[in-house]
N, CA, C and O atoms as a GROMACS GRO file, in nm:
protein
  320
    1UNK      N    1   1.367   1.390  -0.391
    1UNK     CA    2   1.276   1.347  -0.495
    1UNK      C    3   1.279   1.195  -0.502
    1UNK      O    4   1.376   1.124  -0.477
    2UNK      N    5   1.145   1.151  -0.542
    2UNK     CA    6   1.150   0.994  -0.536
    2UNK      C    7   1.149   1.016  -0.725
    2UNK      O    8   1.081   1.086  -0.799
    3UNK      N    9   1.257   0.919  -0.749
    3UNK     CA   10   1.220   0.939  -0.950
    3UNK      C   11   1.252   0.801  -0.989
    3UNK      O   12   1.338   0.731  -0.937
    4UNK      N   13   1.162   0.761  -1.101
    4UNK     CA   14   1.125   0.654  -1.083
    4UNK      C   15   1.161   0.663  -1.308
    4UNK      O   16   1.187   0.764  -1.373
    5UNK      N   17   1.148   0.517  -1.362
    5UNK     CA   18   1.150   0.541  -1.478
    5UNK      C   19   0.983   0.522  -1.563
    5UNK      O   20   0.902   0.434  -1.534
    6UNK      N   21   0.972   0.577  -1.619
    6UNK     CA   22   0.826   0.576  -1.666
    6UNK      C   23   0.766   0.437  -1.686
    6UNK      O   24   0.652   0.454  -1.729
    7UNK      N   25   0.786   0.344  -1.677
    7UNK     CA   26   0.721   0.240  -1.735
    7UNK      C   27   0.735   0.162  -1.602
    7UNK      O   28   0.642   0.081  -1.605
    8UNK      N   29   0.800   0.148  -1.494
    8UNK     CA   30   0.808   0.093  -1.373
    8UNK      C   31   0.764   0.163  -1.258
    8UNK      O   32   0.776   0.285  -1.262
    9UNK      N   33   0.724   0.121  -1.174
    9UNK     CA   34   0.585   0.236  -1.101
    9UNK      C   35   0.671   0.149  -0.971
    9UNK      O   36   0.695   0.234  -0.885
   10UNK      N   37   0.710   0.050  -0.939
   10UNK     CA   38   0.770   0.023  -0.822
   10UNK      C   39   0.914   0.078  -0.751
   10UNK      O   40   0.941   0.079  -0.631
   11UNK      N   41   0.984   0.115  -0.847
   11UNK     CA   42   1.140   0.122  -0.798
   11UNK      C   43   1.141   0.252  -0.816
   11UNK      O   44   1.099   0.296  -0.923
   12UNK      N   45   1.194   0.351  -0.702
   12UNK     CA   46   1.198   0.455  -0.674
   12UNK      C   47   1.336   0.491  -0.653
   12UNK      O   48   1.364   0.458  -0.538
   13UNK      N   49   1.440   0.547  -0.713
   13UNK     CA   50   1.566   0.624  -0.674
   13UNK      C   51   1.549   0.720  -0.597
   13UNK      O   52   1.450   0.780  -0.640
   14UNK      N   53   1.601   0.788  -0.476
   14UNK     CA   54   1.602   0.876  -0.374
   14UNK      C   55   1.744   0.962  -0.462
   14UNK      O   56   1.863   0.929  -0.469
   15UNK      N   57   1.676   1.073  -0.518
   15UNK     CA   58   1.759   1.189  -0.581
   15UNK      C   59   1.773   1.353  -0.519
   15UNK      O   60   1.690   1.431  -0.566
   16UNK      N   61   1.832   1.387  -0.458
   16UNK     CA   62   1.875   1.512  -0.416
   16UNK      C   63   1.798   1.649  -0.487
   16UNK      O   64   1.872   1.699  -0.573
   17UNK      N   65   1.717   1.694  -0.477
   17UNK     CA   66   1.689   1.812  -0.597
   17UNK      C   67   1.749   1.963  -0.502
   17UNK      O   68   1.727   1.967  -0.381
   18UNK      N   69   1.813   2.063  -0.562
   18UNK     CA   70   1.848   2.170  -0.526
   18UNK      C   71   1.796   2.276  -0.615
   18UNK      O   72   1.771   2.241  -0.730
   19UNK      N   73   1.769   2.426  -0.576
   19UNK     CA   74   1.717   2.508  -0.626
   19UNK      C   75   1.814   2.602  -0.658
   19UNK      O   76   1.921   2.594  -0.597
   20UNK      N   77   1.794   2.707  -0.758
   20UNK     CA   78   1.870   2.807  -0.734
   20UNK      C   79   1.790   2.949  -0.741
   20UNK      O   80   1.669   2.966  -0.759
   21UNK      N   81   1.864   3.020  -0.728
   21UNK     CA   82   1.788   3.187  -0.697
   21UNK      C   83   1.704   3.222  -0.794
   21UNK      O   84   1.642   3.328  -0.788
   22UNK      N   85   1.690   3.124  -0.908
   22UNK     CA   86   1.572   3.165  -1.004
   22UNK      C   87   1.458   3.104  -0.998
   22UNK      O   88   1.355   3.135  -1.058
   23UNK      N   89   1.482   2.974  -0.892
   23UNK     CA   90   1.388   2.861  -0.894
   23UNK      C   91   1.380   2.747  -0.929
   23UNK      O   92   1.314   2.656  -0.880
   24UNK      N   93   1.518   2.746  -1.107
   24UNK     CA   94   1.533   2.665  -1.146
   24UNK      C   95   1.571   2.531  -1.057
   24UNK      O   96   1.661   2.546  -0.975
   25UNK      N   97   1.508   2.403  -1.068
   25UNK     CA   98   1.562   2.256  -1.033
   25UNK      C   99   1.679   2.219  -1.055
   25UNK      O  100   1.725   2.230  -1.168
   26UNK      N  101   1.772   2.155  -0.927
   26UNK     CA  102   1.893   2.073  -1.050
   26UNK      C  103   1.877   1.913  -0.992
   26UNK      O  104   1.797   1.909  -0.898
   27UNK      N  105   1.923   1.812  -1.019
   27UNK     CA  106   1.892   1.750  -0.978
   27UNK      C  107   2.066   1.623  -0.916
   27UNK      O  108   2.126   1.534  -0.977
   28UNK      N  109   2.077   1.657  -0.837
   28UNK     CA  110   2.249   1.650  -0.707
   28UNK      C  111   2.247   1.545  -0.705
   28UNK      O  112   2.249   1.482  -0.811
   29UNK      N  113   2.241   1.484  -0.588
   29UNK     CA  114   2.276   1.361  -0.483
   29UNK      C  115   2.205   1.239  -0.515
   29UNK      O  116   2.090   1.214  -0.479
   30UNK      N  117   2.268   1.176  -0.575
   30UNK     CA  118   2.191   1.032  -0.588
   30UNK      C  119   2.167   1.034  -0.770
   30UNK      O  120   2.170   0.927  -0.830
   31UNK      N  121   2.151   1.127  -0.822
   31UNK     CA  122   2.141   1.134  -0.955
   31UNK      C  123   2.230   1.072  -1.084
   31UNK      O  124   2.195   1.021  -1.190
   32UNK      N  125   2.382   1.102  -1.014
   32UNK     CA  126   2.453   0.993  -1.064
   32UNK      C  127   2.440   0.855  -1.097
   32UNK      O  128   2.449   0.799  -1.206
   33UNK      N  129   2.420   0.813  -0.990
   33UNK     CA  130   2.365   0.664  -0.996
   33UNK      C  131   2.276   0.655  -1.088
   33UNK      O  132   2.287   0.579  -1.184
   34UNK      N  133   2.190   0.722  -1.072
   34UNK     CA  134   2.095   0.707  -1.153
   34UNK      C  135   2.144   0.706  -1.311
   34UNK      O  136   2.118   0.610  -1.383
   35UNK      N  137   2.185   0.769  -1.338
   35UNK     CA  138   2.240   0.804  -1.476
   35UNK      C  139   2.329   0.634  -1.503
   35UNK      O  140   2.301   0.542  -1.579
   36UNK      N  141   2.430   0.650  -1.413
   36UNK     CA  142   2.517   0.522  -1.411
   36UNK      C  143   2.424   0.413  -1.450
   36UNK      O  144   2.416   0.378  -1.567
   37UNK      N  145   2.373   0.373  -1.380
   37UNK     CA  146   2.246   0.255  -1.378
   37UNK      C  147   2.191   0.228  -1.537
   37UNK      O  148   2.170   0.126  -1.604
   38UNK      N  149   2.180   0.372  -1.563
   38UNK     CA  150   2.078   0.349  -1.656
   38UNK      C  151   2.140   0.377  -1.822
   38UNK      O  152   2.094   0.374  -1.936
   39UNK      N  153   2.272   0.407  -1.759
   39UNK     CA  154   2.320   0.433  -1.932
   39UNK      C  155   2.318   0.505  -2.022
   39UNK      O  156   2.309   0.493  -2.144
   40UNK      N  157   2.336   0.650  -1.896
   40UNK     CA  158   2.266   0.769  -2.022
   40UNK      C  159   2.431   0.853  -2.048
   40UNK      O  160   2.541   0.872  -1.996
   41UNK      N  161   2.356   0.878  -2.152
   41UNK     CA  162   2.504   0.914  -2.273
   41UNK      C  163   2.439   1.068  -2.333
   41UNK      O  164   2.323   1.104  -2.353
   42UNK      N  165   2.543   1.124  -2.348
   42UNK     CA  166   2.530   1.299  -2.395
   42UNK      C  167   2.435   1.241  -2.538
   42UNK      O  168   2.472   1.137  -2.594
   43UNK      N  169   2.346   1.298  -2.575
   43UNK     CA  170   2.264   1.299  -2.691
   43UNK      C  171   2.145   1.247  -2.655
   43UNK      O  172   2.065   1.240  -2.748
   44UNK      N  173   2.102   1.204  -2.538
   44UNK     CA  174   1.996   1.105  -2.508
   44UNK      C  175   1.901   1.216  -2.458
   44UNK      O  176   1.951   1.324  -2.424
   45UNK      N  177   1.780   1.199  -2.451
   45UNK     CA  178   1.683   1.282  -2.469
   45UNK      C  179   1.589   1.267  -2.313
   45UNK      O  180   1.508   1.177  -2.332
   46UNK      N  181   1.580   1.304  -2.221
   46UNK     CA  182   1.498   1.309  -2.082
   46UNK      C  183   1.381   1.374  -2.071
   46UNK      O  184   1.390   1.496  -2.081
   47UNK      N  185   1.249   1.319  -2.051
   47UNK     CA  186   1.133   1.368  -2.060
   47UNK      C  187   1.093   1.374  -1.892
   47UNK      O  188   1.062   1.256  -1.877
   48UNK      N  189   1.080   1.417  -1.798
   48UNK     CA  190   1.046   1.472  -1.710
   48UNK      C  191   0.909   1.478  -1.660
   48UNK      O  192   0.852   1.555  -1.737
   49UNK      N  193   0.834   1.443  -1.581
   49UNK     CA  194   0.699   1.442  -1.565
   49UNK      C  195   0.691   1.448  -1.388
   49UNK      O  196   0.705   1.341  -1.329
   50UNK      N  197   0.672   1.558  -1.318
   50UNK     CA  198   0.653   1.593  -1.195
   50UNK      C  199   0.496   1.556  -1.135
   50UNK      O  200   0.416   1.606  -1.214
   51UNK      N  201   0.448   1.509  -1.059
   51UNK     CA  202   0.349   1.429  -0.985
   51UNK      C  203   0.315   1.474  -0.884
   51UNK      O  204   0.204   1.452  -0.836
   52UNK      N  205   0.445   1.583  -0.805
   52UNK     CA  206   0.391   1.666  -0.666
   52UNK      C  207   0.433   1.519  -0.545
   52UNK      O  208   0.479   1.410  -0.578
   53UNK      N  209   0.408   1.551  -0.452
   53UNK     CA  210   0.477   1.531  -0.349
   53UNK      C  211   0.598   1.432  -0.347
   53UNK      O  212   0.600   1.324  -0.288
   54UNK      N  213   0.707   1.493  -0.430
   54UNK     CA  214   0.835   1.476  -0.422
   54UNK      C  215   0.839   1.362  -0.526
   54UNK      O  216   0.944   1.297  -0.521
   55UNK      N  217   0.749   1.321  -0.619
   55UNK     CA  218   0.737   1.238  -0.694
   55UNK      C  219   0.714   1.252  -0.860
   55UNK      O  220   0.614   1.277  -0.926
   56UNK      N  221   0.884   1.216  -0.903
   56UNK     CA  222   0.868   1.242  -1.096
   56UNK      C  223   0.953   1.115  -1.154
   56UNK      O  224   1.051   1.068  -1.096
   57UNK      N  225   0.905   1.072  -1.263
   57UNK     CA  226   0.928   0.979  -1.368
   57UNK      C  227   1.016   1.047  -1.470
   57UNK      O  228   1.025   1.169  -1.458
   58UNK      N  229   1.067   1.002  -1.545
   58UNK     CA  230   1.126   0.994  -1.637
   58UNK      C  231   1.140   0.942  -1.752
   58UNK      O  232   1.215   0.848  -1.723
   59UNK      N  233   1.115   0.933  -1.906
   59UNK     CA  234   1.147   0.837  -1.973
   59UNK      C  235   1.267   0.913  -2.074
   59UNK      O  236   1.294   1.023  -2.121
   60UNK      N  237   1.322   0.763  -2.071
   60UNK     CA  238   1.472   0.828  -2.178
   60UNK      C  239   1.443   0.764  -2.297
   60UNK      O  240   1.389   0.654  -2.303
   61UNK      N  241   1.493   0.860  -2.434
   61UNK     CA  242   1.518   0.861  -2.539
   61UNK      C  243   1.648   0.834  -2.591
   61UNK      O  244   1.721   0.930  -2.570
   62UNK      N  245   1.709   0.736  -2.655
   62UNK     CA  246   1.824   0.708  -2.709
   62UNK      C  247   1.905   0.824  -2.810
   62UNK      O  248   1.830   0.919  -2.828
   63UNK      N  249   1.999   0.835  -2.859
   63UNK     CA  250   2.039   0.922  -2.954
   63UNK      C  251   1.964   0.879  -3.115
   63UNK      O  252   1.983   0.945  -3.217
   64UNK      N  253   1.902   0.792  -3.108
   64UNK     CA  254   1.804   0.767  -3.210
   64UNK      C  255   1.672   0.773  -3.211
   64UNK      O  256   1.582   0.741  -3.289
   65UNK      N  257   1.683   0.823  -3.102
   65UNK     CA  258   1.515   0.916  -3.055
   65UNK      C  259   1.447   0.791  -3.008
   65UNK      O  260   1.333   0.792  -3.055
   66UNK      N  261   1.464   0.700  -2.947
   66UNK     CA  262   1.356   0.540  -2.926
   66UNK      C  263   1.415   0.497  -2.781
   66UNK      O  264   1.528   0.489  -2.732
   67UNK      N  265   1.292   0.474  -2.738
   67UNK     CA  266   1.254   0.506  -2.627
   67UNK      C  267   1.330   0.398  -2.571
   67UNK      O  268   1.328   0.296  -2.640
   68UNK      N  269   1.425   0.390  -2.418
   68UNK     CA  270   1.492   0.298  -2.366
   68UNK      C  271   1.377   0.290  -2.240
   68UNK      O  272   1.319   0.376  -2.174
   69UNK      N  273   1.377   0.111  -2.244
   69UNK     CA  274   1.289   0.080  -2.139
   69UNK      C  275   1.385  -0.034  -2.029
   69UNK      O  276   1.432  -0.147  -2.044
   70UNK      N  277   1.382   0.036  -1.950
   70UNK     CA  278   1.440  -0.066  -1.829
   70UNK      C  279   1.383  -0.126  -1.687
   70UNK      O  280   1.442  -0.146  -1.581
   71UNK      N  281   1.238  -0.147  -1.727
   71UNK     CA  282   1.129  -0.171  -1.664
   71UNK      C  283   1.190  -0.331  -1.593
   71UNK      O  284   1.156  -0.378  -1.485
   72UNK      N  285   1.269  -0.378  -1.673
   72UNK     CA  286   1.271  -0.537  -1.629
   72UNK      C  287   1.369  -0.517  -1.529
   72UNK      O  288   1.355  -0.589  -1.430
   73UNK      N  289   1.482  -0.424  -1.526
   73UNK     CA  290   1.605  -0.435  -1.392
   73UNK      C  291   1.561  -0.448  -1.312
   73UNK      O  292   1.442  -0.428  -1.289
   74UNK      N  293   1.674  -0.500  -1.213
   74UNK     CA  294   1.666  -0.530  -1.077
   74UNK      C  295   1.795  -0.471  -1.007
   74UNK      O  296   1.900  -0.489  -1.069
   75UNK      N  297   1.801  -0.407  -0.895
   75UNK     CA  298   1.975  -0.352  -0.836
   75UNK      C  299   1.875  -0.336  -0.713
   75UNK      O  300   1.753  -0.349  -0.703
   76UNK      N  301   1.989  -0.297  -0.610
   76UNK     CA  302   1.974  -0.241  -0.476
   76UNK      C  303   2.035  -0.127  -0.470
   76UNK      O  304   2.050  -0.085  -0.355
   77UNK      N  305   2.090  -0.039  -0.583
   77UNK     CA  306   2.134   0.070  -0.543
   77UNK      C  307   2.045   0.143  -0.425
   77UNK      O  308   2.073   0.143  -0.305
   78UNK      N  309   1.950   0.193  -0.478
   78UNK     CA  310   1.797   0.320  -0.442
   78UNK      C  311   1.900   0.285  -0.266
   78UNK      O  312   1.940   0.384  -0.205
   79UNK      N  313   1.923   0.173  -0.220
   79UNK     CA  314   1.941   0.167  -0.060
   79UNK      C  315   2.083   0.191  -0.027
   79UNK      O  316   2.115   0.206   0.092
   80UNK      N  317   2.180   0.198  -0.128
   80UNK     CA  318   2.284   0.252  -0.085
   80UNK      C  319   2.317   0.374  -0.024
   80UNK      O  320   2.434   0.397   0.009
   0.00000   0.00000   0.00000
């Protein structure tokens, strides 16, 4: 999966997605980082938006329900 954060349309994380026998998504390899990067903490709220060819956004919600924007970062993880 290329997943990207909703408000930044350039920077793409390369995330692992795996299935299981129901169909359900999980989302593996590379996802960490992602999380790491971005500062997400148990209570925080993930909105999900799938696009089709291997391409979904994300926007996160704080534990105060308001919306975290990290449109301005810069890293080189995505190439590690």
């Amino acid at each position: 999966m290329h997943l990207r954060e909703a408000s930044c349309g350039y920077y793409r994380w390369i995330v692992d997605a795996i299935y299981d026998a129901r169909g359900k998504m999980y989302l593996n390899i590379g996802w960490e980082k992602f999380a790491r990067h971005h500062n997400l903490e148990a209570g925080f709220i993930l909105l999900f938006s799938y696009f089709g060819n291997r391409d979904m956004s994300v926007k996160v919600f704080d534990e105060r329900r308001c919306r975290r924007d990290y449109h301005g970062d810069s890293t080189d993880e995505e190439d590690d």
